[in-house]
C-alpha positions in Angstrom: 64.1 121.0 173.3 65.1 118.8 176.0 64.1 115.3 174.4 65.1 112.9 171.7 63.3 112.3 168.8 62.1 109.3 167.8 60.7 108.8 164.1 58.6 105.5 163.6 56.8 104.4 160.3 55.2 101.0 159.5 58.6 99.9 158.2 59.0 97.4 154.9 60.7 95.1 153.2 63.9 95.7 152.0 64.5 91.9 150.7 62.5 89.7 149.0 63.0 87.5 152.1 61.6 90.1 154.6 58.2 90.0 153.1 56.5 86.7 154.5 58.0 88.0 158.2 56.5 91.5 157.4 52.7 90.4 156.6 53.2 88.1 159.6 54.5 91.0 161.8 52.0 93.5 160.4 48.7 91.0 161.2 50.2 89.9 164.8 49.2 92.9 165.9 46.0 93.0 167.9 45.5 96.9 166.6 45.1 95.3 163.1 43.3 92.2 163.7 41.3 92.8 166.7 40.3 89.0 167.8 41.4 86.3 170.0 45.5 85.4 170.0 44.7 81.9 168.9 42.5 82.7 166.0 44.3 85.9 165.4 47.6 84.1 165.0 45.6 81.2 162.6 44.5 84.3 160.4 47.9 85.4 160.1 49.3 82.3 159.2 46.4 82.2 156.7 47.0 86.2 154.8 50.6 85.6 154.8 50.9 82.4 153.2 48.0 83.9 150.6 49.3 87.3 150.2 53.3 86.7 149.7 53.5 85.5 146.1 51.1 88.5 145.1 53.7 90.8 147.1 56.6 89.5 146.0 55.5 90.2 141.9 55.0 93.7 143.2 57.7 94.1 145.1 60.5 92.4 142.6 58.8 95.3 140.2 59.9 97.7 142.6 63.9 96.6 142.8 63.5 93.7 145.3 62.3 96.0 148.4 60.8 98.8 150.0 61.9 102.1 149.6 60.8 103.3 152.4 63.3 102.3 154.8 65.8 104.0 153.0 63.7 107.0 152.7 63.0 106.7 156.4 67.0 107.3 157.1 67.0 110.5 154.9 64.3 111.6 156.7 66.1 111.8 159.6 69.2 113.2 158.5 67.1 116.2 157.0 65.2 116.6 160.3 68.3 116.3 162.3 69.9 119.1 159.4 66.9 121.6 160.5 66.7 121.1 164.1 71.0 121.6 164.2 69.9 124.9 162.1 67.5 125.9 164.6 70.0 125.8 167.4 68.8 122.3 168.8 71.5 119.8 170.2 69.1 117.0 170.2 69.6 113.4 168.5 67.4 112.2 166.2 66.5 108.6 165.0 64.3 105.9 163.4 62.2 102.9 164.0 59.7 100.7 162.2 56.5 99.0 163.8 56.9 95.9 161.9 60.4 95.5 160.7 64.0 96.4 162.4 65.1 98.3 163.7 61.7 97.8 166.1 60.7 100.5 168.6 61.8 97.9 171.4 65.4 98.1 170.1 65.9 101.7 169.1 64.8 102.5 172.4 66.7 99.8 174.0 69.6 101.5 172.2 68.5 105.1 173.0 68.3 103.7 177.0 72.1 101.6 176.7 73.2 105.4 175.1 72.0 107.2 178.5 68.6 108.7 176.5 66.1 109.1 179.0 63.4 111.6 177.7 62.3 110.7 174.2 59.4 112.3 171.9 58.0 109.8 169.8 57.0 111.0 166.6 54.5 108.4 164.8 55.0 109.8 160.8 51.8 109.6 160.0 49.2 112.5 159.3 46.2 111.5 160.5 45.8 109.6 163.4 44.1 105.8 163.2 43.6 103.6 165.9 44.9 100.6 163.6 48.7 102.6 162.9 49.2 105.5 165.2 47.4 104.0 168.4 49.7 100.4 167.6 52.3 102.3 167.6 52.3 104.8 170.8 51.0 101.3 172.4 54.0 99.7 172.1 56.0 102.9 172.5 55.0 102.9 175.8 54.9 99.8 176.7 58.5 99.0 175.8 59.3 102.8 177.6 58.0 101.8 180.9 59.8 98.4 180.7 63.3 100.5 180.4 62.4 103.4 182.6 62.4 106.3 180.1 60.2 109.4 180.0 58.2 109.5 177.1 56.0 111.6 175.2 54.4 111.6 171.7 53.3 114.5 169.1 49.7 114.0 168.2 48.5 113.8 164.6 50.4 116.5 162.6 48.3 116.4 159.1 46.2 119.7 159.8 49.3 122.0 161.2 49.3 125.2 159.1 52.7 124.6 157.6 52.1 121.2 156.9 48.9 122.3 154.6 50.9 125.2 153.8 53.7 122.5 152.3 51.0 120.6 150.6 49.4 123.7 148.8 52.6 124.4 147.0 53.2 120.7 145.8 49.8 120.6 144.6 49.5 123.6 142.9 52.9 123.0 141.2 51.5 119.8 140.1 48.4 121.5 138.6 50.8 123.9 136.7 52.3 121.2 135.4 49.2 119.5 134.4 47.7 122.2 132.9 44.3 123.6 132.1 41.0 122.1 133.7 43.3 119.3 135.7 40.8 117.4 138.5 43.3 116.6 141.8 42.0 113.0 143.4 43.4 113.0 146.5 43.9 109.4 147.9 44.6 108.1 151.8 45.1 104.8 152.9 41.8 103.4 154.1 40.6 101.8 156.8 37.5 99.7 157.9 34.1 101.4 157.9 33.4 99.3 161.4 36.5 101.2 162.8 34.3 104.4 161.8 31.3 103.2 162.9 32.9 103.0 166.4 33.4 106.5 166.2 37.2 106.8 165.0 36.9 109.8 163.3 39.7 109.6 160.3 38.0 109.7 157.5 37.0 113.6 158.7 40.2 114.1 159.3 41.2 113.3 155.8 38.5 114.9 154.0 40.0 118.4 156.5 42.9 118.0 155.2 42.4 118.3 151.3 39.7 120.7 151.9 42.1 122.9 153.6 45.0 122.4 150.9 42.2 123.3 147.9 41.5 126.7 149.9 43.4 129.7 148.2 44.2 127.1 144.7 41.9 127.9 141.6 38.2 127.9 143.1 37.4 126.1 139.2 39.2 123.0 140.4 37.2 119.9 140.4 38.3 117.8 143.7 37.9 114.5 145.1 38.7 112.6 147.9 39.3 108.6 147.9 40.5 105.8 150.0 42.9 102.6 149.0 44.6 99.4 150.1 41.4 97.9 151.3 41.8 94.3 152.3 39.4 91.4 152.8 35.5 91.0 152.2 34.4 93.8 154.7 33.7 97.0 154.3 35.9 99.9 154.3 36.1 103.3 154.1 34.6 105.0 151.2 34.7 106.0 148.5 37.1 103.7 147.0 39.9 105.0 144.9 38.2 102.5 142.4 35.3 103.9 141.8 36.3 107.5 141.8 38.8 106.8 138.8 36.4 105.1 136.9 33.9 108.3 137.5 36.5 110.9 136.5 38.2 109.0 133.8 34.8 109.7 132.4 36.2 112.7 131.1 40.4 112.9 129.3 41.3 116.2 131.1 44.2 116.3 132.9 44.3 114.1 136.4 46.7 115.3 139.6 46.9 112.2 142.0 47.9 113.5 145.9 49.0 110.8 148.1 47.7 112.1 151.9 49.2 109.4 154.2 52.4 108.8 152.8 55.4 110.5 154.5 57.3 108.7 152.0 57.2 106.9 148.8 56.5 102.8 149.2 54.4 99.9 147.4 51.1 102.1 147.8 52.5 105.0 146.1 54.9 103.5 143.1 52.3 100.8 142.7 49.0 101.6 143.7 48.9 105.1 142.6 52.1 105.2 139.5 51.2 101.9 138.1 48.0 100.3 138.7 46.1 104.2 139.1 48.0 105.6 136.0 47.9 102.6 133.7 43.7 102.8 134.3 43.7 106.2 133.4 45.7 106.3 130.3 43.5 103.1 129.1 40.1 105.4 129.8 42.1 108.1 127.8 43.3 110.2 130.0 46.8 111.7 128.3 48.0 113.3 131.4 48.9 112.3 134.7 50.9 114.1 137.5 51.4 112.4 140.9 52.1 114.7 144.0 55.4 113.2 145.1 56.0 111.7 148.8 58.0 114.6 151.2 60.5 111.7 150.6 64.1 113.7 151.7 62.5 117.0 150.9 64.2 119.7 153.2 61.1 121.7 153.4 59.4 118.7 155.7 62.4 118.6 157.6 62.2 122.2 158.1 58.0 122.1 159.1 58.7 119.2 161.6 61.1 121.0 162.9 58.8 123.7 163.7 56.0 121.4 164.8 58.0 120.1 167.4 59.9 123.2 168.5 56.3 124.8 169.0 55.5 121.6 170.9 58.4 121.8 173.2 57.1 125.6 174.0 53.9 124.3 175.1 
């Protein structure tokens, strides 16, 4: 492999202090709000200012921060581990869309450190307009500024060894739940309007957890849902909302399987371990097993490494 790698997540906030600059970063960004600059930076100013004290409770229940810069570092240092296992003498490193270090410095920094040819590798499954095409966007546009020769992996969710990887944590989790566990499987959602346009992510989603239920106990009841919608409009369907309040119907055993999530962050610890678990257990539901994020998990280190080793054969 004759490139550097380049991993890039949304980013977070790893003070308190970062989170008002974060929601201000995030909805700057003409992928997420697709309007006008002027109004688009009065709508900014207007979710930030509304959204920062709700944040900030969640966040202060989570330590003060995100976790998923730090997880975001580990990551690399287990992808760097397998790729140095493999034989590669390549360098590996990190940015964030939203927060530092930004993909306009790490590559500034990759450029000053005579990096030329880099593979950017957006860490996210499934590929979205809103996330993954913000990100390659400004990827390239900060690559052609400094002159380097860069390439991106396309969306990695439905590679056989990443569904391969996901069998095994879910079907360890449904050992560990027990008999007659249902698996919900959750992504981050996006608007229907985005869909209607044609993007097709929501089939991409519903691939991937039909793919990791093939080969795991034919009996198992399975659902797929969406989360973190935001304002009055629609978005994809169905919400995580309704699908807990249909299976809590019933107080078997639940398995929760975070699809977008590389690693753990607010929408995982909060979304899905608190406010999803606390619902559950108040409808009766005794039992609860949350797929973990891949997190520092060698084995994801070892299947990107593979990914992008078959890549480089291409």
């Amino acid at each position: 492999m004759d490139r550097d790698i380049l991993l890039v997540n949304m980013g977070g906030p790893e003070t308190l202090a970062d989170i008002k600059p974060y929601l201000r970063a995030i909805f700057s960004d003409p992928h997420i709000l697709p309007m006008p600059a002027p109004v688009r930076s009065l709508v900014r100013e207007l979710i930030a200012w509304r959204r920062t004290p709700k944040v900030r409770k969640r966040y202060e229940a989570l330590g003060g921060g995100s976790p998923l810069p730090e997880w975001t570092r580990k990551q690399v240092d287990v992808l760097q581990s397998s790729l140095n296992g493999h034989g590669e003498r390549i360098r590996v490193s990190y940015a964030f869309r939203y927060t530092s270090p930004t993909i306009q410095e790490a590559l500034f920094k990759l450029r000053r450190d005579g990096r030329k040819r880099i593979l950017l590798v957006p860490l996210f499954p499934h590929s979205t307009k809103a996330m993954t095409g913000s990100v390659v966007a400004e990827a390239v546009r900060q690559a052609s500024r400094l002159g380097l020769d860069l390439a991106h992996l396309p969306a990695w969710g439905l590679h056989p060894s990443v569904i391969e990887l996901q069998k095994a944590m879910v079907n360890d989790a449904l050992e560990q739940a027990g008999p007659h566990a249902r698996v919900l499987f959750v992504a981050h959602g996006i608007p229907q309007r985005n869909v209607d346009a044609g993007e097709d992510y929501p089939d991409q989603v519903r691939e991937n957890a039909k793919r990791i239920m093939q080969g795991l106990p034919e009996t198992t009841d399975w659902t797929v849902s969406f989360q973190s919608r935001l304002g009055p409009v629609e978005w994809t369907r169905p919400y995580i909302e309704d699908e807990l309040k249909r299976l809590c119907d019933s107080t078997e055993p639940l398995v929760i399987v975070p699809l977008s999530f590389v690693a753990d962050c607010l929408e995982t610890i909060h979304d899905l371990d608190t406010e999803a678990a606390t619902y559950a257990r108040s409808r009766g539901v005794e039992t609860i097993v949350r797929v973990p994020a891949y997190n520092d998990d060698p084995r994801f280190g070892n299947v990107m490494a593979e990914i992008l080793q078959e890549m480089d054969h291409v």
